[in-house]
C-alpha positions as CSV (number, residue, x, y, z in Angstrom):
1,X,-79.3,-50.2,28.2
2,X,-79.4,-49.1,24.6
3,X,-83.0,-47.3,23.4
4,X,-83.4,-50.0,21.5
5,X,-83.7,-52.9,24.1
6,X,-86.0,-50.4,26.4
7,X,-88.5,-49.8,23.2
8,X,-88.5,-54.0,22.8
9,X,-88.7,-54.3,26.9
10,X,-91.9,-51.5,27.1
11,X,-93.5,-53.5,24.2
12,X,-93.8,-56.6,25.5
13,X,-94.8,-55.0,28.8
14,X,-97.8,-52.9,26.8
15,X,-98.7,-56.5,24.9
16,X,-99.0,-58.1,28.8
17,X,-101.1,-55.0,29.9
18,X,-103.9,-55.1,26.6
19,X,-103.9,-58.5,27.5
20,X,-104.7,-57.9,31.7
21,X,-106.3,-54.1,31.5
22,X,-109.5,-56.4,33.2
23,X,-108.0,-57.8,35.8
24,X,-104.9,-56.4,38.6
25,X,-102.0,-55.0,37.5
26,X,-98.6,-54.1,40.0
27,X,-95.5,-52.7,39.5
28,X,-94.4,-55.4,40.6
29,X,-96.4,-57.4,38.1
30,X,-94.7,-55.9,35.3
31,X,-91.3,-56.6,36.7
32,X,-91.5,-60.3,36.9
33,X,-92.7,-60.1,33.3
34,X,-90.3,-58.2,31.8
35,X,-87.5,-59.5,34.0
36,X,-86.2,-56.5,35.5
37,X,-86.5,-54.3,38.9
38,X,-89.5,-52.5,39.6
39,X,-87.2,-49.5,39.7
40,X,-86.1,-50.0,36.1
41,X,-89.5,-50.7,34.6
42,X,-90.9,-47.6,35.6
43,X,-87.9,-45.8,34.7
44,X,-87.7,-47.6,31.1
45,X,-91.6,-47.2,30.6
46,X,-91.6,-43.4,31.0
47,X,-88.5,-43.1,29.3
48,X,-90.2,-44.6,26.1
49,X,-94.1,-43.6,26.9
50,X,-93.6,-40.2,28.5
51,X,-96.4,-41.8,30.9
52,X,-95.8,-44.0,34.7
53,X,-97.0,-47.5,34.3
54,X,-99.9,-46.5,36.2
55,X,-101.1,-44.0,33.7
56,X,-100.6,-45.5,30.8
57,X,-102.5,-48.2,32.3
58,X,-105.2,-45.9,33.3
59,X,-105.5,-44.1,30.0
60,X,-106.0,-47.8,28.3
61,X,-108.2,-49.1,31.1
62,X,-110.6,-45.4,29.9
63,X,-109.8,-46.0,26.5
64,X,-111.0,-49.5,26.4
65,X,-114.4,-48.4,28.7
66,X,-115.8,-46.3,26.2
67,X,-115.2,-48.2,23.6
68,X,-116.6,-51.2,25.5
69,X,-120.0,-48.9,26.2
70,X,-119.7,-47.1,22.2
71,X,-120.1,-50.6,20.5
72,X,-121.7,-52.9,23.6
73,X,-124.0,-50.4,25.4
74,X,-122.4,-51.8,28.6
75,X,-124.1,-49.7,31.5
76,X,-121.4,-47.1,33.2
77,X,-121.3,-49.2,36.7
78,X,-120.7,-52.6,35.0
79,X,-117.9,-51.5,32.9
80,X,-116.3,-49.4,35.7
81,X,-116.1,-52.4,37.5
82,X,-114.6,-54.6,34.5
83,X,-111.9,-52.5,34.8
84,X,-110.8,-52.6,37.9
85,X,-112.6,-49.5,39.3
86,X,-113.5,-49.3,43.2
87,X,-116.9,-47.4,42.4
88,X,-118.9,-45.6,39.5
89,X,-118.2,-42.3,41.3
90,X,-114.4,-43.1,40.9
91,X,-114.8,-43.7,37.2
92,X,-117.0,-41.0,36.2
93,X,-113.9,-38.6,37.4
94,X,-111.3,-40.2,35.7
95,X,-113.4,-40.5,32.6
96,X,-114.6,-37.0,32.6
97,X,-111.2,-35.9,32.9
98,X,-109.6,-38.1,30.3
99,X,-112.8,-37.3,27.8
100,X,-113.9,-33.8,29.1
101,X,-117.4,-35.8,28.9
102,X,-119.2,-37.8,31.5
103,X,-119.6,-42.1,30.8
104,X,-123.4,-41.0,30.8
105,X,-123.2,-38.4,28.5
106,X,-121.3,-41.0,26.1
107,X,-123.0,-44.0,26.2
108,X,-125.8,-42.0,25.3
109,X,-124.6,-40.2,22.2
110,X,-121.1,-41.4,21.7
111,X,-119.6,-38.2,19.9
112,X,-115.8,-38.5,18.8
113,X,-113.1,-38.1,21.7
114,X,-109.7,-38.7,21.9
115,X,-108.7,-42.2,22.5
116,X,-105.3,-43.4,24.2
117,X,-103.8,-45.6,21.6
118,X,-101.1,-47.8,22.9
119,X,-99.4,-47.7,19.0
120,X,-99.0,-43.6,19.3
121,X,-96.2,-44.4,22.0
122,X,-93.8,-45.1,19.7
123,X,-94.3,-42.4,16.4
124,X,-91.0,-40.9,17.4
125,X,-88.7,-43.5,17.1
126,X,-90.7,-45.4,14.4
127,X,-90.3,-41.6,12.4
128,X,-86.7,-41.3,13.1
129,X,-86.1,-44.7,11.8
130,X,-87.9,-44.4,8.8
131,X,-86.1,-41.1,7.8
132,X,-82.9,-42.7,8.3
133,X,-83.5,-45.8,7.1
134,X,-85.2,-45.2,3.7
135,X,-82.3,-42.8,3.2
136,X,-80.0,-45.7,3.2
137,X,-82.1,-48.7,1.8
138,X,-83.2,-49.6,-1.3
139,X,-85.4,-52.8,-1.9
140,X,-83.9,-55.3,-4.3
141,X,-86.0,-58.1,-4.4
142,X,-89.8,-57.0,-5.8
143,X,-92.7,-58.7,-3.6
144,X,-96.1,-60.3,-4.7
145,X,-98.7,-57.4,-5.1
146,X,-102.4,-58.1,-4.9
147,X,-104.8,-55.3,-7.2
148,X,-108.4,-55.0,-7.2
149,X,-110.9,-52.6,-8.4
150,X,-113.7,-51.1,-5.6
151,X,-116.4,-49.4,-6.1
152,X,-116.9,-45.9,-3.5
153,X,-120.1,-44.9,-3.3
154,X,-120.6,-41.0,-2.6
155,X,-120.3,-40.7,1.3
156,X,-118.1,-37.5,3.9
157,X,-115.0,-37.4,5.4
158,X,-114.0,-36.3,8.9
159,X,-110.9,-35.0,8.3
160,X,-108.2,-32.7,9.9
161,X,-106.1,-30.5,7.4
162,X,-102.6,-29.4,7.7
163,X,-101.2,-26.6,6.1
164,X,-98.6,-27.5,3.2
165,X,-97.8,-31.7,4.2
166,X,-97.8,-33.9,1.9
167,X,-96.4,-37.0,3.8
168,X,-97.3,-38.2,6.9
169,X,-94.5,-36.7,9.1
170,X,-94.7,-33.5,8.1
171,X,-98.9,-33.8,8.7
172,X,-97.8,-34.5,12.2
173,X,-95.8,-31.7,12.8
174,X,-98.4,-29.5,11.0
175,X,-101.6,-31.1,12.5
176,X,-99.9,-33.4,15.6
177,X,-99.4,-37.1,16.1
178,X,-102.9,-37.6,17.9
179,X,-105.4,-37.0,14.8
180,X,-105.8,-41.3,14.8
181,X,-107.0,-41.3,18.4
182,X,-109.8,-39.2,17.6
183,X,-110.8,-40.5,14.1
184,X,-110.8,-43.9,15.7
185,X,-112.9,-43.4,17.9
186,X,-116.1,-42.3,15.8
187,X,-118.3,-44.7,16.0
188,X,-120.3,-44.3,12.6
189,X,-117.0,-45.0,10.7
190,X,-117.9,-47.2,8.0
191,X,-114.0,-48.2,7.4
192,X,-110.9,-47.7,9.1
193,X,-109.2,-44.0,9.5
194,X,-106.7,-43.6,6.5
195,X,-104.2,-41.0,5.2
196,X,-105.3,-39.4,2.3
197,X,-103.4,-37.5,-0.5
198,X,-106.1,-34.4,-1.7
199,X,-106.8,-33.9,-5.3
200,X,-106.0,-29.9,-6.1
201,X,-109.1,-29.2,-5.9
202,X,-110.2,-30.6,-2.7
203,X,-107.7,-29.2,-0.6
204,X,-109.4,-26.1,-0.1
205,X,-106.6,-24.0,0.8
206,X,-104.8,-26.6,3.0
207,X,-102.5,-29.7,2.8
208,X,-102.2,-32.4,0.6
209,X,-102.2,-35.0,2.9
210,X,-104.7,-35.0,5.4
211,X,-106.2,-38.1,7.6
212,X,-109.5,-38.8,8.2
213,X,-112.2,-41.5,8.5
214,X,-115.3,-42.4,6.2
215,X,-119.1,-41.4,7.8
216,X,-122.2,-41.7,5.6
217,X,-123.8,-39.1,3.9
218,X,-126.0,-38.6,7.1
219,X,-123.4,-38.2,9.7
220,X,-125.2,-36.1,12.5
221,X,-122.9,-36.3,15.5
222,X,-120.6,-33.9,16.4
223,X,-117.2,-32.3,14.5
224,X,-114.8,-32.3,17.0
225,X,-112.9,-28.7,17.1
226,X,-110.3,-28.6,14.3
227,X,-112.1,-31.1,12.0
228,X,-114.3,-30.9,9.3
229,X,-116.7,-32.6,7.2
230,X,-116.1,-32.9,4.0
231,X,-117.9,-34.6,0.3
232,X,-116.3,-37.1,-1.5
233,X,-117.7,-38.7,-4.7
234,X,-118.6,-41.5,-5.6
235,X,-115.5,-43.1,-7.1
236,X,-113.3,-46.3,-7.9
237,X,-109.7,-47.1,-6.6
238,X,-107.6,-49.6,-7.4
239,X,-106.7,-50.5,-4.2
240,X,-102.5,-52.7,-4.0
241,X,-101.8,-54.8,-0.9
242,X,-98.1,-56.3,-0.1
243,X,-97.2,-59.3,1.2
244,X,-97.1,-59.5,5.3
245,X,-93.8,-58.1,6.9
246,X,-92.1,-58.1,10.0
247,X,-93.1,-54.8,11.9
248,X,-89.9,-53.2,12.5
249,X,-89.4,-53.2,8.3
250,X,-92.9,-51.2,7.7
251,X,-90.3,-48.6,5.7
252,X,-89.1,-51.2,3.1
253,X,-92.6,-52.5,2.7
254,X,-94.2,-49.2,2.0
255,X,-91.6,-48.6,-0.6
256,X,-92.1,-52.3,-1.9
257,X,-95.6,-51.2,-3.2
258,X,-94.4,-47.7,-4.0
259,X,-92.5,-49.1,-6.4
260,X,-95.1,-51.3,-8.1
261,X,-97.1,-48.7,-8.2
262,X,-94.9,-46.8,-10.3
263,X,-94.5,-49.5,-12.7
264,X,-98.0,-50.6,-13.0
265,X,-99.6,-50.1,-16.0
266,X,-103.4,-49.8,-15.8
267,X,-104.5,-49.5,-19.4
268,X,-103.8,-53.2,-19.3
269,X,-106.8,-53.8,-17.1
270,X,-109.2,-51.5,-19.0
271,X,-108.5,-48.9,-16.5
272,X,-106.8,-45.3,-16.3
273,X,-105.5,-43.1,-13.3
274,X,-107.7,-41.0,-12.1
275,X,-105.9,-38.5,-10.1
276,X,-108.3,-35.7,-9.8
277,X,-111.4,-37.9,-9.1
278,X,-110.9,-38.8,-5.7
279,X,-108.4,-39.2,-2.6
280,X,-105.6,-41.3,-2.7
281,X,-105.3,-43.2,0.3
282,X,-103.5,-45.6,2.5
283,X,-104.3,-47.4,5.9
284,X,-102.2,-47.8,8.7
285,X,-99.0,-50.1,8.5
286,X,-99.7,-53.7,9.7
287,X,-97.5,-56.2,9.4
288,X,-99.9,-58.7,9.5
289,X,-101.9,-57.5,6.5
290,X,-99.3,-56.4,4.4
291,X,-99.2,-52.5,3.0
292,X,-102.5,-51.3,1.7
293,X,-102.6,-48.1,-0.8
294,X,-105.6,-46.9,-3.0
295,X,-105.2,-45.4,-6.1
296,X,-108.5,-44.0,-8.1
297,X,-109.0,-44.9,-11.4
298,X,-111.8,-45.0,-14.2
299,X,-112.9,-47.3,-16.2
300,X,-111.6,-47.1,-20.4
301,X,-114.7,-46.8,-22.6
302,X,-114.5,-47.7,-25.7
303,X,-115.5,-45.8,-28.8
């Protein structure tokens, strides 16, 4: 079986587990979904996770838990049951080991951990596809592009530096592949995690491009190791969103706003780049959303 048809087999089978982590799931389960032998699901599954069925399943089934008692307050017994946990004392040991923290200790403070994201399973072949690919494509037809202007009021940044990146595959090599789980989970977030490209003098000795997530200015909880907390101003981006796009094309659509971006003119708006004011940024690929990337800018006065 080519790589290919395994990643598509292992992501329906992931789709059919998000959708069942709260109720029983077999090997056997996953077979008739997917429409092969038990024997090749599991050997399909590890050969594109790195993880069994069952621990993948596991790590989603924690994963899901504590966000489930971060956001809910659920009580530790109630949601070790909803996920198919024989007893409290069961789940306290798998989520201490998974965490290095006890459910108790969470649901009472909720400090960043490391979250099992089912997306992070496929980095390495979504990297190697986009190296190759945007070698070899270029995009002929250009797409609608939506532009607005929001205001960023002075807040921090937990972020992770690298050491010289300034793309997103060399930050992984630099910093690892994992920075999202933990960003993700921080429950005082006021946005999503992004991908940030540093002004010179905000990089502090390290990389250009750096990921982190949004806090407010009072941000007590803890820094995980690694991380740090950082100022940004208060600012405004001119934030460009792409049209909606099939998953497997995130490369073309990236490059799609790239190139408007280049072309865009924002004198005609009143507005001027702002390079040094503020981050750059961009959030996660979705197809389903379109590409999103923030540029800052400031506003023209006029004499």
């Amino acid at each position: 079986m080519e790589k290919t048809d395994s990643l598509k087999v292992v992501q329906k089978l992931q789709i059919y587990i998000e959708q069942q982590l709260q109720s029983p799931i077999t090997l056997l389960d996953l077979a008739r979904e997917a429409g092969y032998s038990p024997w090749h699901i599991g050997r399909m599954f590890r050969e594109v996770t790195g993880k069994s069925p069952f621990e993948y399943i596991r790590r989603r089934r924690l994963t899901q838990a504590a966000l489930l008692m971060r956001d809910n307050k659920r009580k530790v017994l109630d949601v070790a049951l909803d996920f198919e946990f024989d007893s409290q004392e069961g789940f306290t040991r798998a989520f201490s080991r998974e965490f290095g923290i006890s459910p108790y200790q969470y649901y009472k403070k909720s400090p960043p951990i490391r979250l099992f994201l089912p997306e992070k399973a496929y980095d390495t072949y979504r990297s190697l596809y986009y190296v190759r690919n945007r070698k070899e494509k270029t995009v002929n037809k250009m797409k609608t592009i939506f532009v607005q202007v929001i205001e960023r009021p002075e807040r921090k940044a937990l972020v992770k530096r690298g050491k010289e990146a300034s793309e997103y595959f060399k930050y992984c090599e630099e910093a690892g592949c994992d920075v999202w789980d933990i960003l993700s989970s921080v429950k005082e977030a006021l946005y999503e995690p992004i991908g940030m490209w540093m002004p010179k003098a905000m990089r502090a000795g390290g990389s250009e491009y750096i990921q982190g997530v949004e806090v407010p200015l009072n941000y007590s909880n803890s820094v995980p190791e690694g991380f740090e907390l950082i100022d940004l101003p208060a600012c405004q981006m001119m934030v460009f969103q792409g049209e909606p796009y099939e998953d497997e094309r995130f490369a073309d659509a990236i490059d799609e706003v790239w190139q408007h971006i280049e072309q865009f003119q924002p004198e005609t708006y009143g507005y001027q780049w702002a390079v040094e004011d503020a981050p750059r940024f961009q959030l996660a690929p979705m197809g389903y959303r379109g590409y999103i990337e923030a540029r800052p800018v400031r506003k023209i006065i006029d004499n």
